[in-house]
Residue, then its C-alpha position, 0 to 999 in steps of 0.5 A: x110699442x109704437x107704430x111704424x111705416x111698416x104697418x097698416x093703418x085701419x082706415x076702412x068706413x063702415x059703411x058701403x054707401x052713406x047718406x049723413x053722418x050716422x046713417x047709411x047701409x053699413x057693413x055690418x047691417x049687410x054682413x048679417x043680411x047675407x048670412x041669412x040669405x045664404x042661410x035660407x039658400x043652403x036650407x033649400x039646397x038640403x031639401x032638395x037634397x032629401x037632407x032637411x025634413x023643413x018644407x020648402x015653403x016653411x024655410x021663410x018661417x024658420x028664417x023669420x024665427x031664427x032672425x029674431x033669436x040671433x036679433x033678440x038674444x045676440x042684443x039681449x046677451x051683449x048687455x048680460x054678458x059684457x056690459x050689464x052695468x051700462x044696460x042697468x044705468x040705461x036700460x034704452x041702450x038695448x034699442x040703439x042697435x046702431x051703436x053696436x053691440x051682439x054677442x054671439x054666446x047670446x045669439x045662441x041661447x036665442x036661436x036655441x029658442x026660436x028653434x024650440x018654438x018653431x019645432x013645436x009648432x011644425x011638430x019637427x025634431x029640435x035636434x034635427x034642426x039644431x044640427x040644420x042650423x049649426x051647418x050654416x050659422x058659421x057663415x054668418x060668423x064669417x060675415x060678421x067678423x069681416x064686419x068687424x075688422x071692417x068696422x075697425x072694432x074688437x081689435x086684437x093685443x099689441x104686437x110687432x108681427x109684420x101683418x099688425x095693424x094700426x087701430x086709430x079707434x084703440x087709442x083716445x081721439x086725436x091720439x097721433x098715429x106715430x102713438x098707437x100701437x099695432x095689433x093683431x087684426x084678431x077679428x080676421x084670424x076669427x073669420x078664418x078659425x069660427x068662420x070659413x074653418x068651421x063652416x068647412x067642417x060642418x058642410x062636409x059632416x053634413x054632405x058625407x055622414x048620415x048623422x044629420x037624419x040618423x043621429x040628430x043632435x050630433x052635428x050641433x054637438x060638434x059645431x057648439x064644441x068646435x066653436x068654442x074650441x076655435x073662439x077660445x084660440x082667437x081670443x088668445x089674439x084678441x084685446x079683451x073687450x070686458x073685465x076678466x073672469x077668474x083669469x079668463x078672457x070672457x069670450x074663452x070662459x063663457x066657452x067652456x059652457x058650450x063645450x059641455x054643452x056640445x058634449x051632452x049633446x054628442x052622447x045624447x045623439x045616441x039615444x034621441x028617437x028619429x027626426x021624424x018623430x014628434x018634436x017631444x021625441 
């Protein structure tokens, strides 16, 4: 399929403001700036609410915390997960962080860390923060895949929907536009799905039920199968940005491990001692 005057062709810069050619404030940058500050607004907003046993005072801290683990693993994950050769032949890619390149399975895997730290330290329930953390991760999923659409990246599979776009980064430099095949623009329908549905879900779990102070663990259950669940029909969309495994797109196969994941933890909520107990409770 080529592309025809029906479709839009992506020209959006990925910076709002740029000083040469490869530096200025980038969508992206921003995109993860202010998810974190809606973050730390919405965990000030639960403790207020009585909702969080975090402080006030330590939400910096936890906001320090988590912004590594989503830095360090989402960078870390990337290179494991997608492009382990390229790190391996160029172990100084994982500095060049404005080349690209996060992946939100490894961002997980650090939050999860950063979240085993910090409970330790503030002797708060792993869980309990889980399920605080699982209620606001969706917005910076939602921000991010706005980003990437943005960024013109991470672009979806051929197709003759009206709605398709032309992505001039999917074909070879000087390509002509009358040659690139419009895709569906799959980071937009995975902002919809991981983002603003996702983030609906886990507001009103949180707002409405009392699993968050009586069954820690639950609501993190919930988001890590929900996520999986929503990511794996997005990709139905999205071009695959590495090689298959067993058949599967990786984004769809790496989420068959949260889903087991959410599971254990759904049916462990039962067990798991009130969040004001230790963090070994």
């Amino acid at each position: 399929m080529t592309a025809t005057s029906t479709h839009w062709v992506h020209d959006l810069s990925p910076f709002l403001l740029q000083f040469s050619e490869t530096i200025g404030i980038r969508y992206y940058g921003l995109a993860y700036v202010l998810g974190f500050v809606g973050a730390a607004w919405l965990l000030r907003c639960y403790a207020r609410a009585e909702l969080s046993l975090v402080p006030a005072q330590k939400i910096g801290d936890l906001m320090f915390a988590l912004i590594l683990g989503v830095f360090l693993g989402g960078r870390i994950g990337y290179f494991i997960l997608y492009q382990p050769e390229a790190v391996l032949a160029d172990p100084l890619q994982l500095l060049r962080v404005w080349e690209g390149g996060m992946a939100s399975h490894g961002g997980f895997v650090g939050v999860v860390v950063a979240l085993a730290w910090f409970g330790r330290a503030q002797r708060i329930g792993f869980f309990h923060l889980s399920d605080l953390v699982a209620s606001v991760a969706p917005l910076g999923l939602l921000l991010g895949r706005i980003a990437n659409f943005i960024n013109g990246e991470l672009w979806g599979r051929i197709s003759t929907v009206p709605w398709a776009v032309i992505f001039p980064l999917s074909e070879s430099p000087g390509t002509p536009v009358a040659l690139i095949p419009a895709r569906h623009p799959s980071q937009l329908y995975q902002a919809a799905l991981e983002g603003a549905i996702l983030l609906a879900f886990v507001q009103i779990r949180l707002w409405w039920s009392a699993g968050v102070l009586k069954a820690p663990g639950r609501l993190a259950g919930e988001f890590l199968v929900g996520y999986a669940i929503l990511r794996s029909i997005g990709e139905l969309f999205r071009e695959p940005d590495a090689g298959l495994l067993f058949g599967l797109n990786r984004g769809i196969f790496y989420s068959f491990f949260l889903v087991a994941a959410g599971a254990f933890i759904i049916a462990r909520s039962r067990r798991i001692a009130p969040p004001h107990q230790a963090w070994r409770g």
